[in-house]
C-alpha positions as CSV (number, residue, x, y, z in Angstrom):
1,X,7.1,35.8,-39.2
2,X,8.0,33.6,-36.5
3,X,10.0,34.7,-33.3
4,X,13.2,34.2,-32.2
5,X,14.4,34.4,-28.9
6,X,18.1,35.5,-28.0
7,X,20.8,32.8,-27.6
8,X,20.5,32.6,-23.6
9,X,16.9,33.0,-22.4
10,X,18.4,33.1,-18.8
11,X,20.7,36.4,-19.4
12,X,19.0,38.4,-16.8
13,X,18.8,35.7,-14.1
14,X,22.6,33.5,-15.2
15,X,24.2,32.8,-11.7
16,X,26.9,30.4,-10.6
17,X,25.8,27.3,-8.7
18,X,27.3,28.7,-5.4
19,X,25.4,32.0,-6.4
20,X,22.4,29.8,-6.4
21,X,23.4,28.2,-2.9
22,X,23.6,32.2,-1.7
23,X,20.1,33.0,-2.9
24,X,18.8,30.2,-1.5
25,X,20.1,30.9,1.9
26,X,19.0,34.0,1.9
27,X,15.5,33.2,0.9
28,X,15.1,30.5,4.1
29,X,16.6,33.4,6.5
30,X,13.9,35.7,5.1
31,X,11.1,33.2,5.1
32,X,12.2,32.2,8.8
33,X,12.4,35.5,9.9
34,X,8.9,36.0,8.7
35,X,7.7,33.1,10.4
36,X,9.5,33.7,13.3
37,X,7.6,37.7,13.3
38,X,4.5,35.9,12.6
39,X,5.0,33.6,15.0
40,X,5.7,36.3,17.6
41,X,2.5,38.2,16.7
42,X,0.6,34.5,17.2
43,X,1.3,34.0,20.5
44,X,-0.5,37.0,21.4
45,X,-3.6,35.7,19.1
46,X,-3.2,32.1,21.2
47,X,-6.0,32.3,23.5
48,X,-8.5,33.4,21.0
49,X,-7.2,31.1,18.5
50,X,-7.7,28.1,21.5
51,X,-11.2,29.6,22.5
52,X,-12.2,29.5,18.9
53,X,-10.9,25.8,18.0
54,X,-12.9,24.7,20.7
55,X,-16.4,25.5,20.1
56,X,-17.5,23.1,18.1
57,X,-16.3,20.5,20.3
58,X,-18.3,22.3,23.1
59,X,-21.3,22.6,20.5
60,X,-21.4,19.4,20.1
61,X,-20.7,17.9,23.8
62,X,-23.7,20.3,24.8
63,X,-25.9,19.0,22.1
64,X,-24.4,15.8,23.4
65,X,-25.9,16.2,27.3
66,X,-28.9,17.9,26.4
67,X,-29.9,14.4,24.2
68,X,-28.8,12.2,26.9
69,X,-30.8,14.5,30.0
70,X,-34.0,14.5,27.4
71,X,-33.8,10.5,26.7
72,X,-33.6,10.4,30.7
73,X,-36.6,12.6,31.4
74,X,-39.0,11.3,29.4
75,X,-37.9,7.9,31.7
76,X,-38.2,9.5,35.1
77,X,-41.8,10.5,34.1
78,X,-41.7,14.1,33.4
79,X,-43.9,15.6,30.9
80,X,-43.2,17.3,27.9
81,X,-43.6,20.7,28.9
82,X,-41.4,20.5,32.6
83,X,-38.7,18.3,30.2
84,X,-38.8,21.2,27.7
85,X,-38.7,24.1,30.0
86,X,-35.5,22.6,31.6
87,X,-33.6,21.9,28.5
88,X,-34.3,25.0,27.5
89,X,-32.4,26.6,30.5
90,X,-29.5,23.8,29.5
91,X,-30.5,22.2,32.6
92,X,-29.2,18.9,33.4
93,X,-30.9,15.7,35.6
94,X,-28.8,14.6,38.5
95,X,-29.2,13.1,41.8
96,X,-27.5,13.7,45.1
97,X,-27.9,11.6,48.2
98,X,-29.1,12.1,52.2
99,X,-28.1,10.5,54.4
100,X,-31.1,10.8,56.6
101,X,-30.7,9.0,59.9
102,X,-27.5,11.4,60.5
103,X,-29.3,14.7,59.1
104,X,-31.8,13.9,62.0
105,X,-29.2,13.7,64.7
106,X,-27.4,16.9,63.7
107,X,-31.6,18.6,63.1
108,X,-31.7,16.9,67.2
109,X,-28.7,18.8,68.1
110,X,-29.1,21.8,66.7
111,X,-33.1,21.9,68.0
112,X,-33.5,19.5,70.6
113,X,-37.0,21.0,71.8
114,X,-38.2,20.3,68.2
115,X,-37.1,16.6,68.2
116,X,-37.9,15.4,71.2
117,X,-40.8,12.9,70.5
118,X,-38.6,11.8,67.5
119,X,-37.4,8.3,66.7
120,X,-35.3,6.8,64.6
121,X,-35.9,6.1,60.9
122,X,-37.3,3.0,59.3
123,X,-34.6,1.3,57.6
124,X,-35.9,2.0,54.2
125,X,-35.3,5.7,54.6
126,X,-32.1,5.2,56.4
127,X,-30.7,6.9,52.8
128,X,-32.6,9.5,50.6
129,X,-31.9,9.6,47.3
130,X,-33.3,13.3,45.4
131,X,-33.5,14.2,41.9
132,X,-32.2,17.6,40.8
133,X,-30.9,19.7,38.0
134,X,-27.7,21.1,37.0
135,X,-26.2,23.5,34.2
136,X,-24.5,21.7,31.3
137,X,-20.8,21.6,31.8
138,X,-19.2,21.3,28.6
139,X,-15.5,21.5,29.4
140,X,-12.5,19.8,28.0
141,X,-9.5,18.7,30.2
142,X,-6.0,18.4,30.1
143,X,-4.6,15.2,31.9
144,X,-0.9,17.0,33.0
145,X,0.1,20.0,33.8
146,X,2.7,21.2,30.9
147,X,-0.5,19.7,28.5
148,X,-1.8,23.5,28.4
149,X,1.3,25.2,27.9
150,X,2.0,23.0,24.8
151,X,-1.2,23.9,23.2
152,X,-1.2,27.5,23.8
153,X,2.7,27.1,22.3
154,X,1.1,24.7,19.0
155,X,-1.9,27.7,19.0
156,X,0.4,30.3,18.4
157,X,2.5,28.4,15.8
158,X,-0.3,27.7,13.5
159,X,-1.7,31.1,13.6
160,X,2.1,32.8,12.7
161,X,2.2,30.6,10.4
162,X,-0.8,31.4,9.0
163,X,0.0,35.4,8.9
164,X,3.3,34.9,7.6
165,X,2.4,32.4,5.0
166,X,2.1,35.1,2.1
167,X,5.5,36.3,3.0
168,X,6.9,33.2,3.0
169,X,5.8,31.9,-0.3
170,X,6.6,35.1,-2.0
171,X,10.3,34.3,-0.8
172,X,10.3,30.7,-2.2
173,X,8.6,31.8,-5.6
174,X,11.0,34.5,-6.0
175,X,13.9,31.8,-5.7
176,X,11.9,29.6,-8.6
177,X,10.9,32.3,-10.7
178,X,14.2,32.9,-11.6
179,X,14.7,29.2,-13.4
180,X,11.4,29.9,-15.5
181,X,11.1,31.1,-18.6
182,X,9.1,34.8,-18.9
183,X,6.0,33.4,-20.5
184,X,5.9,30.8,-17.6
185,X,6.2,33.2,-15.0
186,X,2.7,35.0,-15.4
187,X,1.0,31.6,-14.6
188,X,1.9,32.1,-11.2
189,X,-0.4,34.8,-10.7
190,X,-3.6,33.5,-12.0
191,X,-2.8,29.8,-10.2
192,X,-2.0,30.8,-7.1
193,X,-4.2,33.3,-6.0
194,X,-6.8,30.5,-7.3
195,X,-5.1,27.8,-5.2
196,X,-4.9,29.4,-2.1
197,X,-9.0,30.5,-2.7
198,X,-9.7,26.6,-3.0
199,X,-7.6,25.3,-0.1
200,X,-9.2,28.3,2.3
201,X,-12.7,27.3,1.0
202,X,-12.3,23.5,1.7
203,X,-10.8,24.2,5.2
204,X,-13.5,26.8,6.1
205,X,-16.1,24.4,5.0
206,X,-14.4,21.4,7.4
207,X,-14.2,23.9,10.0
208,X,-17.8,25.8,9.8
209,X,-19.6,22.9,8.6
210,X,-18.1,19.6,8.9
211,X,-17.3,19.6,12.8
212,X,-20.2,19.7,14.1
213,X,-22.6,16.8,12.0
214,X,-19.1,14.5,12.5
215,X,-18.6,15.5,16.4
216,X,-22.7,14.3,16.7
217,X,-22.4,11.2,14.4
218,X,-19.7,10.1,16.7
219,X,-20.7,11.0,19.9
220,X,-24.2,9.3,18.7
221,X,-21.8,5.8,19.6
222,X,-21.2,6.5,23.1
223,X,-24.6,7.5,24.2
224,X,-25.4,4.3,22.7
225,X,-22.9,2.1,24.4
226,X,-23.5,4.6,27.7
227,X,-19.7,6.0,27.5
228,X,-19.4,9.5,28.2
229,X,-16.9,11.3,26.2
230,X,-14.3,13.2,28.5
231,X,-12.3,15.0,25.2
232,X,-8.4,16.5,25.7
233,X,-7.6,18.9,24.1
234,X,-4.7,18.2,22.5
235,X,-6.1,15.1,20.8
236,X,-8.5,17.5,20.0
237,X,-6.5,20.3,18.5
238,X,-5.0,17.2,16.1
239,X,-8.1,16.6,14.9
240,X,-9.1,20.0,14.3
241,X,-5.4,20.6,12.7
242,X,-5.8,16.9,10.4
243,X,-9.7,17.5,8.6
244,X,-8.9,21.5,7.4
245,X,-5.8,20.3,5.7
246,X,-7.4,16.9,4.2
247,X,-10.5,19.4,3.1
248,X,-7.7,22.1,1.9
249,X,-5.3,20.0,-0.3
250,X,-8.5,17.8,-1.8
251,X,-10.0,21.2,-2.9
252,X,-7.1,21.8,-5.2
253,X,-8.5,19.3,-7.5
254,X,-9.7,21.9,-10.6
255,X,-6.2,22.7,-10.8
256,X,-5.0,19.4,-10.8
257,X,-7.3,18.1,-13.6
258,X,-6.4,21.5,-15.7
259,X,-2.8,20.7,-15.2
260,X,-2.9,17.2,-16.2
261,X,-5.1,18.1,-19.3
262,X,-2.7,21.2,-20.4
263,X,0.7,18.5,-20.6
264,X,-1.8,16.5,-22.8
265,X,-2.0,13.3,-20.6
266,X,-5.9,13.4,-20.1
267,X,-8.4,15.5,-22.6
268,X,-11.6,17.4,-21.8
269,X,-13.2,13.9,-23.4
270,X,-11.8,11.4,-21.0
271,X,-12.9,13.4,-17.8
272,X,-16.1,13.4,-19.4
273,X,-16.6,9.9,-20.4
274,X,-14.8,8.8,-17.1
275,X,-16.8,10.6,-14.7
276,X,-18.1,7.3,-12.8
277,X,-14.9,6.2,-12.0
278,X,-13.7,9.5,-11.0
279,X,-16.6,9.7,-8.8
280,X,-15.2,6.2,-7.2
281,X,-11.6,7.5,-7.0
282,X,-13.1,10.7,-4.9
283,X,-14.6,8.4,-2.6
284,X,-12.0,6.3,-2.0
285,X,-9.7,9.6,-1.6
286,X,-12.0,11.3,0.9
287,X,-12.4,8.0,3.1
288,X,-8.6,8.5,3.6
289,X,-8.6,12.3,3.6
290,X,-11.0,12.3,6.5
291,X,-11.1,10.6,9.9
292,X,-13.2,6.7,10.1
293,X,-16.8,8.2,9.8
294,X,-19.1,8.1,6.8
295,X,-20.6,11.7,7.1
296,X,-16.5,13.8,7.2
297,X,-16.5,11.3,3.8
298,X,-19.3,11.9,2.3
299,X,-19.3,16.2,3.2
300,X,-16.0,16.2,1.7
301,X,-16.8,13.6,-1.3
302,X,-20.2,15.4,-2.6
303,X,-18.1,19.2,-2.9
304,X,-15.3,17.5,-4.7
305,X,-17.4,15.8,-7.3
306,X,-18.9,19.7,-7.7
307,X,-15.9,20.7,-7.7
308,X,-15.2,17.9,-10.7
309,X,-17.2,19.5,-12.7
310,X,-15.6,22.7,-12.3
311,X,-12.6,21.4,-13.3
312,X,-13.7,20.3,-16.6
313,X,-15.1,23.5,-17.4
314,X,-11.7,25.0,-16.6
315,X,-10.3,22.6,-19.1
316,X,-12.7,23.3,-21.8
317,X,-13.3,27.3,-21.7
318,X,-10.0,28.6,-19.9
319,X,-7.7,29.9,-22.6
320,X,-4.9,27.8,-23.8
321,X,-1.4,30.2,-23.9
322,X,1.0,29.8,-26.7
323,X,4.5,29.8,-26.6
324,X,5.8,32.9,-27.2
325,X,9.1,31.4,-29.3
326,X,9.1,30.0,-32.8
327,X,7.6,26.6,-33.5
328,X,10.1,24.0,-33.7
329,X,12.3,26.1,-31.5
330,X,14.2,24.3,-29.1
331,X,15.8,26.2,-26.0
């Protein structure tokens, strides 16, 4: 026997459209009051957020010298095992230089007795030039003096939002739950738990493992068209804000494919005998998901097309839930 539902599925949740208006004001004051906690509780998370964002970049502009000092020793001469034993203690080549002619006259001063058969020097060592070694100095700059502030300010933002994120979204779905029917509601919690997994996977792999190769690739450029890179920090913190997000949102493709296939516009078949040009369409998606290198594209391109497969399986062996009213029933 078939089952019917009452007249009004939305008894328990009827409200006016001004009582609507209401509840959605007071879900934005309770999600901005969360942020705004978060965002308090940020700021004092700022500088270890900061310190944290910036060692890859450091990583990588370290790895970036100690290339550039090896390529110059082996062409100053040195052998392998001097060469080695510097790099090893991040030591740097550089070159400082004497003027020699006026180091004599001060040594004449300062010990006259000792220099007083002394001439002056030949021409050609009028100026000494003398090859030492520094420590790597992998540092990144602000250009202005506010430039710090603001980043410290941005820092803060994005980690209380971070910490208040669960609050917040709680308060929106708690304003759309009440426009769904019961049966609907209960797909929110095996969805979004599931969601929020994928997008913190693909921004902890962009973050863990995606900085550093991309940071080397693209450094690789300079040191061969002899530019130093001299990075801000800001531009910086951009980047690091643009390739988790592109990573996180680009990860949510299982649940896109089982979405599509559960409103019937694409079956388990067609994602199987489409696969190549899927495969295309990721690549396209992760050139513009990710900044103008081929190895952010390909690290986010080769996890997706995993992550493909997935999705058909999730389509294929994830149970299908009926509607709970009568067939033919129309609310």
């Amino acid at each position: 026997m078939s089952k019917q539902p009452p007249d009004d599925l939305f008894s328990d949740t009827t409200m006016s459209f001004g009582e609507h208006l209401e509840e959605l004001r007071g879900v934005l004051v309770k999600a901005a009051i969360a942020l705004g906690i978060g965002f308090m509780i940020g700021l004092f998370l700022a500088n270890r957020v900061v310190i944290q964002i910036q060692r890859p970049l450091k990583k990588a502009l370290e790895d970036y010298a100690l290339e550039t000092a090896r390529l110059e020793g082996e062409a100053s001469g040195l052998s392998e095992e001097q060469l080695e034993k510097r790099l090893a203690n991040q030591l740097l080549p550089d070159s400082i230089h004497i003027d020699a002619q006026a180091l004599l006259r001060d040594l004449k001063k300062a010990a006259p007795d000792a220099f007083k058969q002394s001439g002056d020097l030949p021409d050609e060592l009028q100026m000494l030039e003398i090859q030492t070694w520094k420590t790597v100095d992998a540092s990144v700059k602000t250009l202005n003096a506010h430039e710090a502030f603001m980043i410290w300010m941005k820092a803060g933002f994005i980690s209380g939002f971070v910490l208040s994120s669960p609050w917040v979204f709680y308060y929106i779905w708690s304003f759309i739950a009440a426009g769904l029917y019961r049966h609907e509601k209960k797909y929110i919690h095996i969805y979004l738990p599931f969601s929020l997994l994928l997008f913190l996977a693909g921004a902890a792999l962009a973050f863990l493992f995606v900085f550093e190769p991309v940071l080397s690739f693209l450094f690789s450029f300079n040191r061969a068209m002899d530019i130093d890179p001299d990075p801000r920090i800001s531009e910086w913190m951009s980047f690091v804000l643009f390739l988790p997000l592109g990573f996180g949102i680009a990860f949510q493709l299982p649940l896109v494919m089982l979405f599509v296939q559960r409103l019937g516009l694409v079956s388990v078949r067609s994602f199987i005998s489409k696969w190549r040009i899927a495969v295309l369409i990721i690549f396209v998606l992760s050139m513009f998901l990710t900044p103008a290198d081929p190895i952010s594209m390909l690290m986010m391109a080769i996890p997706l097309c995993c992550l493909y497969v997935l999705g058909i399986l999730l389509c294929k062996w994830m149970p299908r839930n009926r509607s709970p009213f009568a067939e033919g029933y129309d609310p």
